[in-house]
Each structure stands twice: as structure tokens, then as C-alpha cells.
N, C-alpha and C positions, 0 to 999 in steps of 0.2 A: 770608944769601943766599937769595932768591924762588926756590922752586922752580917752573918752569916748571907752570901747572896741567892738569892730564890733558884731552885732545879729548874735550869735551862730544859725545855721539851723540845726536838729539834725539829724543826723543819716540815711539814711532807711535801714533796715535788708536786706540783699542776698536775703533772700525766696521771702519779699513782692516782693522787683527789680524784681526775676525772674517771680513770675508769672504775673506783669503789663505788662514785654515783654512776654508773651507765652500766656494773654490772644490778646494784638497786633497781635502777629503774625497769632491767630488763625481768627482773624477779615479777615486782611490783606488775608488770605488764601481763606477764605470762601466768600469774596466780588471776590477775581479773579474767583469762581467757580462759583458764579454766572453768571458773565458777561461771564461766557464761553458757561454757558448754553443756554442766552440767545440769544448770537449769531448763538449755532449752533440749537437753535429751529428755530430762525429766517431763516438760511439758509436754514435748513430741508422744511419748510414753501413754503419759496420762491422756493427750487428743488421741492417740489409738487405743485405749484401754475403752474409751466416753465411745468411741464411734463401734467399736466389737457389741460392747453391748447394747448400742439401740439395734445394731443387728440381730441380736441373738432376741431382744424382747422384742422386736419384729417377728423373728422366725416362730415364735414360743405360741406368740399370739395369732398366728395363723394356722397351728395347728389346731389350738382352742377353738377357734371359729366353728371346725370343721368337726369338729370331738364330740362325743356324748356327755351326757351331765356328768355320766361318774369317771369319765376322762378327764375332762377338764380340770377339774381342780391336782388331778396326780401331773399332767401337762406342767401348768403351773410350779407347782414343787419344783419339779427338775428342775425347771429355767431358772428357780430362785438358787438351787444349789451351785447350777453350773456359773451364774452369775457372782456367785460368793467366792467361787472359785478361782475365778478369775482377776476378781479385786483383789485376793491375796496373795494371789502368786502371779503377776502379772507380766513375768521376764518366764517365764516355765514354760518349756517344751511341750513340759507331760498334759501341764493344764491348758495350752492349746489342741495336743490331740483329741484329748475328751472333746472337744468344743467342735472338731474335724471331726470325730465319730459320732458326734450324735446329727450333725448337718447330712451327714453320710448316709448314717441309718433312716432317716424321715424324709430323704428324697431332695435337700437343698443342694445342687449339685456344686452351686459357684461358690458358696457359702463354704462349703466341704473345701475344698480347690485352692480359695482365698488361705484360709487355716491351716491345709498341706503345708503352702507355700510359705507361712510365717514360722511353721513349726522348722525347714529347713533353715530358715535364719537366724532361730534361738538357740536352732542344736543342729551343726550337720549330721549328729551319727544317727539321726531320725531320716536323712534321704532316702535310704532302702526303703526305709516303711511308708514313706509320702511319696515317693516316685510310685509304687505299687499301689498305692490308693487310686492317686487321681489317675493313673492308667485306666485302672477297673472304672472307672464314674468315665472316664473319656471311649472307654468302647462300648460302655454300655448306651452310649450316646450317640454311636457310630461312626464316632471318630478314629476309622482302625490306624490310623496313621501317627497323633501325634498319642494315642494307648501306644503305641508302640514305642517312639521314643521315652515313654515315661517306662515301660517296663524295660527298655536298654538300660536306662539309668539305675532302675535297680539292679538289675544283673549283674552291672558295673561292680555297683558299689559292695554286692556281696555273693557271687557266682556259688557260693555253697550250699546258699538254701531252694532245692528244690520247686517251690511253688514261684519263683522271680523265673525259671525256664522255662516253666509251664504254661505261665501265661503270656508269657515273651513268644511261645510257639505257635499257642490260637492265636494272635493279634498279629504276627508274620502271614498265619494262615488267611484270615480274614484280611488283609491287608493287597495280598496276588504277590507273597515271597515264597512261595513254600520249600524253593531248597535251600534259605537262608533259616527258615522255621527247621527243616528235617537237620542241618547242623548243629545247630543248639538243642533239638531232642534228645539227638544221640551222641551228646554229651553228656546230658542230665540222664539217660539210660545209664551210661556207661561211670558216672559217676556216684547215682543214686539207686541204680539198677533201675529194675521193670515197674511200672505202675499201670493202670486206668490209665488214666490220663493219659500221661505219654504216648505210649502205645499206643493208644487209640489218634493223639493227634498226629503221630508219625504214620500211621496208616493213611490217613487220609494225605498229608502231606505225601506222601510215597505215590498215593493214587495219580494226584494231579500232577506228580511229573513223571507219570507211565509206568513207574518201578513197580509191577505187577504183583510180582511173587513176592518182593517183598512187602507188601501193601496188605496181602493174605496172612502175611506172617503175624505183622504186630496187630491186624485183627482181632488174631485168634487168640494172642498173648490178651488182649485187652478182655477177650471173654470168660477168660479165665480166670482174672482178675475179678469182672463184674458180669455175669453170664445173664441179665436181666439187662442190661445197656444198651436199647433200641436201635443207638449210631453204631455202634461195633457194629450188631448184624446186619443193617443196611451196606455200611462199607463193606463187610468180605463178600457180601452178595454182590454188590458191584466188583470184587477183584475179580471173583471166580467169573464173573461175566466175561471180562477183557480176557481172563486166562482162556476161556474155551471151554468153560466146565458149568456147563449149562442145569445140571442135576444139581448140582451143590450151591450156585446162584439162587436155585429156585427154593431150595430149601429154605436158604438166609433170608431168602425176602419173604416168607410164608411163618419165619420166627419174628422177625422185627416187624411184619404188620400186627401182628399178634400180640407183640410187648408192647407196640405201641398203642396201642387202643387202650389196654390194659394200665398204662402211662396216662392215658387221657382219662381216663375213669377214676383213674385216685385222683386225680385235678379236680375233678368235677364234685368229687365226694370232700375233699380238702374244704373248696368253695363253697359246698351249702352249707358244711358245720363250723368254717368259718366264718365268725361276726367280726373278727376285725383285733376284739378284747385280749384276746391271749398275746398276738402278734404283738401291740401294743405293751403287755408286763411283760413279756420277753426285753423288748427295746426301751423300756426303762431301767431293767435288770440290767443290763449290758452297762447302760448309764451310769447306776448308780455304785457296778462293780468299778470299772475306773475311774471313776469320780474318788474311789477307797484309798485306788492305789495311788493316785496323787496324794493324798493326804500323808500314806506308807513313804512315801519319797522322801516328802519334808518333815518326817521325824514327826508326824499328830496320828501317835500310835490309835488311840480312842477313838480319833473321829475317823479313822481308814477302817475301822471294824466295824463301827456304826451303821458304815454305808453297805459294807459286806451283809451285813444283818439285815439291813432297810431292803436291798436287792434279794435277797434271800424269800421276806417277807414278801416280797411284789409277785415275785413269779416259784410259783411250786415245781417248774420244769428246767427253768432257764440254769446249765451248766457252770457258767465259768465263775458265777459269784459261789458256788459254793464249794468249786476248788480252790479260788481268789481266799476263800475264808480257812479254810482247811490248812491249805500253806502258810496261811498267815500262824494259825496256832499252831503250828509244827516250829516256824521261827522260834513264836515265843516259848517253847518248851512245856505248852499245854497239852501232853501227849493226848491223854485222854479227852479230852473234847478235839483234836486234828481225828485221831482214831473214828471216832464217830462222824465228823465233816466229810471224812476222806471215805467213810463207808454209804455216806450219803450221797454225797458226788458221783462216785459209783453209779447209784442207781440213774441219777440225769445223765451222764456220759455214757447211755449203752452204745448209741449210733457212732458215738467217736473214737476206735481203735488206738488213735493216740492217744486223747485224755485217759481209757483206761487203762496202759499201759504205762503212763504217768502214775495213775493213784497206784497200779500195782507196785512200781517203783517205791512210793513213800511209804505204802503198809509194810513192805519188807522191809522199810529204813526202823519204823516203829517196831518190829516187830511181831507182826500179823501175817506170819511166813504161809498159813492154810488158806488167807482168804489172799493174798498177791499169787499167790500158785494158780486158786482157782479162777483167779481174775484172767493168767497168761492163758489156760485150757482152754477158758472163754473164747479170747481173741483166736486163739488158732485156729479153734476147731468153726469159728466162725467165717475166716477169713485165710482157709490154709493155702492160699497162693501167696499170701504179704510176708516176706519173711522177715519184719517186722518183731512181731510175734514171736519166732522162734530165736529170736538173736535176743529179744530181751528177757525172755526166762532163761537160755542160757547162761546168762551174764549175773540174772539172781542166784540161779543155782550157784557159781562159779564164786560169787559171792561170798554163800552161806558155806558152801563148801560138802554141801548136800546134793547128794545123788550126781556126780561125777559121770559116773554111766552116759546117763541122761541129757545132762548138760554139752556133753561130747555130740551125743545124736543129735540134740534140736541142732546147734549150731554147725552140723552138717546138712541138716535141711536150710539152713537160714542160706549158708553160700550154694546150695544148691539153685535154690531161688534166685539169690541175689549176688553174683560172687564179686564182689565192691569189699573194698580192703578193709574197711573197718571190721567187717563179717569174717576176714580169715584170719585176722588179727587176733580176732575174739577166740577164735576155734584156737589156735597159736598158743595162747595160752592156757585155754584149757588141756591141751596135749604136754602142756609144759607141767601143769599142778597135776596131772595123772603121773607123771615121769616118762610120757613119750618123747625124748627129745627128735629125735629124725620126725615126726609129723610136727612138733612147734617149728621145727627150722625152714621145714617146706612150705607150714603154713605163713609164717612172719613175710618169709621169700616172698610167695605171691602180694601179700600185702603192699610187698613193698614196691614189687614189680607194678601195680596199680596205684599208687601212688608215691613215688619216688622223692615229692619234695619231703616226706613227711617223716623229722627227725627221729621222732619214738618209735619206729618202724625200726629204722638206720642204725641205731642206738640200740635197741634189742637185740637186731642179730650179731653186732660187733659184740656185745656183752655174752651172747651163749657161744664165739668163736673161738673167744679170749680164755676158756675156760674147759677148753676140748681138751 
């Protein structure tokens, strides 16, 4: 009987054989090179995680030295938090900034500088705000030269925020650029309108390169702004000098010796009732506010409040933790405790025009339309050259859909002040929900005529053409 013969398996050629082992081998090679990397990025990691903090309990411990008994041990705390903070999140942006702001606030300048520069590496979209750090820490150092490419770099990176031109113009200034400084002013003028600031550095910038009359101009805008601002009157006393107008020099210089003395005397009054103490919960406060909002980033809703509350608890003045907190319970849909944080905040934010204009914003979101109304009267009638002010209550008004009238004038005043497109824009619509179409179409126009890249501009008036 034929036994059935066994299933022939045919063959495999040499070639295939060798390259199934040599693509094997290439696997096997390329998975050890991985796990090699990983480990020693890990170790890299962890040898710079071990060396930040003997720096920081370096830093922490040299504050203590220096501290009061009842410092010291709040000293301490922080370093433990910022320390824990850093163990846990040790690839984080956010948890380097904190570690760059508090090196910043207590005067570690390289320390600060070091931490910038790591935060650019975790995260670039952090460059605007590290180039603008370590600027400030390098001209406060007298380095007007490479403050200056540090505030290039921000500029760079986000030419729409105001305070990146501002400081890019005194560090041109200090530097011996000034008509590379008066360029970038009167952009940021023209882009952001009139400010202090501005105006005041384009005056002097103007000064130094002879531009007289102009020089007198942004003076006087600057004192308009801030009529108490010792360098405005010094500068237009020196314009009117070069101009020939020797009666109105001598006026300016007989106001600014006058502010200034009077400058020199709240110093002095600051310094005896200054012990050191308050400055100190202030600059824990700050601490311990974003030390929160790391926690908020990485989803540890509880411990981000904590801190909000811990800061809170430190300083009875200090501002931003108890709008950090207020925002927080507005997220969480805790109306009525944001309501009360955000009535609270109020009180610490009087000095700050934009914070109050912020909480007016979110009381009007809660609806607390009587105290955001009387928060904008605040700011205006405090500051009625910022037209600031008048463009954000128009925009509540415009909002709610209350007092119309109203809402028309302010933001007449606001481009009055300021006529920067976002300002006619605002007015544009308001002309539009009255049913003036010829003043929305005029206003949108300017808007757009002032900023021409900007599609919702472009887009709007094609939409009210389309429909003549």
C-alpha cells in the first residue's frame, strides 16, 4: 500500500533568506537605538531637573539668610511648592515660567535669564514673553544694546502688542538710535494710537534728532495723558527752549521742578513706611498665583484654586490672584462666588485701568450691568484722554443693546482720541444696529482704510454692498 508522500515546502532562495535576516537585524538594531535614546534623554532630563533645583534651593536659601523670622519660614513654603512643581511637570513651559518669575522678582538676574531661555526651548510660542523678560533684566543692567535685541525679538515675534514697541523705543533710545526708536513709535502710535509712554518717548526721541516742533507736540499729548509726569515737563521745556519761546520753557521747567520734588517726597514717604513686609506678600502673591495656573493647565482643577486662595490669603492688596480666582469661578460656572471675586478684585485693580475694564467686561458677562457701567464712568472720568474707556463701554452698551444714544457718543469720543480701526469698526456697527447705514459704511471704510490686511473689515463692507 503507497503511503501518501509528505507536502513538499518549497524552497526559499539565499537572497530572499538573507535580506528577511538583514531587514531583522535592521529592526532589532534601530529599536536598541531607540531605547538608548530614550533613556539617556530621560537621564539628560532628570540631570537637569537635579541641577534647577539645587539652584533654586540655593536661591530660596539665600533669601532666608537675609529674611526676618516671620519671612523665613513663608520663604521657604514657596521654594517647597515651586520645587514640587517642578518635579511634576518637568518638560512644562508654564512650570519654568513660574521658576523665571520668581528668579525675576527677587533680583536673581542669570537665574531669571537661564529659565527664559529654557522656557524658549519647551515652548517657542513663549519667545515673545522671554525675549521681553530678559530685555527688561538686561537694560536694567545697562546693557542697552543686547535689551535691545531681546526686545527686537519680541517685536518680531508679535508686532501687535503695544508694550514689545514701547520698550523696543527706550532701549533704541538709551542705546544712541533715536530715529530707529521714533520709527517704531510711530507705528505703535499709529497702530495703537496715543499713549504716555509713546508720546513721551517719541518726544524725546524727536528732541535728539532736532525735530523741534514736533518734539513740543508729543509732549504735550503725553501731558495730557499723564499731567503729573515730571519728564514730559522737563522735555517740552527743553523744546520750547530750542524753539525760541523762552516764557513757556520757563514755565515747564518751574512745573517739572515742582513735580519733581513732590516725586521725590512720596519716595521718601514710601521708604520710611516701607519695612520690606508688604513688598515681600505681594511677591509671594504673584508666586503663588501662577504657581495656580500651572496646576489650571494640567487639569489639577483643586490644587490651581488652592493656590489662588493660598495667594489671596498672603496679601490683602496684591491684584492678579484675585482676578486669577474670580476667572477661575466664572469657568467653573460658580456665578455667584466669580460675582463676589470679581467685586473684590475691583477693589485691588483701582490703579489698573485695564484690569478694571477687564472685571467690567465679566460683570456684564454675569450680569451685573449697574456695577460694569459704573466701573466704565470710573475709568473715564478718571482717565478721559485713554479712549480705552470709551470704546469698552461702548461695546457693553452695544452689547446689551442699552442706551444706543450713548453707546454712539462714547465711541465717538473713543476714535476721537484714538482713530485706530478697531475704534471705527466699533462705531460701524453701532451706526449699523441704530440703522444708520451711510455712517456704518463710512466708518467700516476708515477701518479698513487703517488696516487693509484685515479680512472682517473687507468682509463687512462687501456684505452691506451686496445688499444695496
Amino acid at each position: 500500500m503507497n503511503r501518501p508522500h509528505a507536502e513538499q515546502k518549497p524552497l526559499e532562495s539565499f537572497p530572499l533568506r538573507w535580506a528577511l535576516l538583514r531587514w531583522q537585524w535592521l529592526a532589532l538594531t534601530m529599536t536598541v537605538l531607540l531605547l538608548t535614546t530614550f533613556f539617556m534623554v530621560g537621564e539628560r532630563l532628570s540631570g537637569l531637573l537635579s541641577w534647577e533645583r539645587v539652584l533654586l534651593s540655593r536661591a530660596v536659601t539665600q533669601l532666608s539668610a537675609g529674611a526676618s523670622a516671620d519671612a523665613k519660614p513663608m520663604l521657604m513654603e514657596a521654594g517647597i511648592a515651586l520645587d514640587t512643581v517642578l518635579q511634576k511637570f518637568p518638560s512644562s513651559a508654564d512650570a519654568t515660567i513660574v521658576l523665571a518669575q520668581f528668579y525675576q522678582r527677587f533680583g536673581f538676574h542669570k537665574d531669571a535669564i537661564r529659565s527664559w531661555n529654557r522656557c524658549m526651548k519647551l515652548d517657542p510660542l513663549s519667545s515673545g514673553m522671554a525675549h521681553e523678560a530678559i530685555g527688561a533684566l538686561e537694560f536694567e543692567e545697562g546693557h542697552f544694546d543686547v535689551a535691545t535685541n531681546h526686545f527686537q525679538e519680541a517685536f518680531k515675534y508679535d508686532a501687535r502688542i503695544s508694550a514689545y514697541a514701547i520698550q523696543l523705543g527706550e532701549s533704541l533710545l538709551s542705546a544712541g538710535c533715536p530715529d530707529e526708536a521714533a520709527r517704531v513709535l510711530e507705528i505703535d502710535i499709529k497702530s495703537h494710537g496715543r499713549s504716555m509712554a509713546a508720546c513721551s518717548l517719541l518726544g524725546q526721541a524727536s528732541l535728539q534728532l532736532r525735530h523741534y516742533e514736533q518734539s513740543r507736540d508729543q509732549f504735550e499729548a503725553a501731558i495730557e495723558f499723564g499731567p503729573e509726569y515730571p519728564a514730559a515737563h522737563h522735555g517740552l521745556a527743553t523744546a520750547y527752549a530750542r524753539l525760541g519761546n523762552e516764557q513757556k520753557a520757563a514755565e515747564y521747567r518751574a512745573s517739572f521742578e515742582k513735580l519733581q520734588k513732590e516725586k521725590e517726597q512720596r519716595h521718601r514717604n514710601e521708604l520710611k513706611a516701607d519695612n520690606g513686609v508688604e513688598k515681600l506678600l505681594d511677591q509671594l502673591a504673584r508666586t503663588y498665583a501662577t504657581l495656580g495656573r500651572v496646576y489650571l493647565v494640567h487639569g489639577d482643577l483643586r490644587t490651581g484654586e488652592a493656590f489662588f486662595l493660598k495667594a489671596k490669603g498672603i496679601s490683602a492688596t496684591e491684584p492678579e490672584c484675585r482676578l486669577l480666582l474670580a476667572q477661575f469661578y466664572e469657568q467653573q460656572g460658580r456665578l455667584h462666588e466669580a460675582i463676589a471675586a470679581f467685586e473684590e478684585a475691583c477693589i485691588a485693580t483701582k490703579k489698573s485701568p485695564s484690569q478694571q475694564l477687564l472685571i467690567a467686561a465679566a460683570l456684564n458677562r454675569l450680569g451685573q450691568f449697574g456695577q460694569a457701567e459704573s466701573i466704565h464712568r470710573h475709568v473715564i472720568d478718571s482717565m478721559p484722554q485713554q479712549a480705552a474707556g470709551y470704546a469698552s463701554f461702548a461695546q457693553m452698551l452695544l452689547q446689551t443693546g442699552r442706551n444706543l444714544s450713548e453707546a454712539k457718543n462714547v465711541a465717538k469720543q473713543a476714535v476721537e482720541i484714538e482713530p485706530v480701526a478697531e475704534y471705527w469698526f466699533l462705531l460701524g456697527k453701532i451706526f449699523q444696529k441704530i440703522g444708520d447705514r451711510e455712517g456704518a459704511m463710512n466708518a467700516f471704510q476708515e477701518a479698513a482704510t487703517r488696516d487693509p490686511a484685515n479680512n472682517l473689515y473687507r468682509d463687512t463692507i462687501q456684505a452691506m454692498k451686496s445688499v444695496l
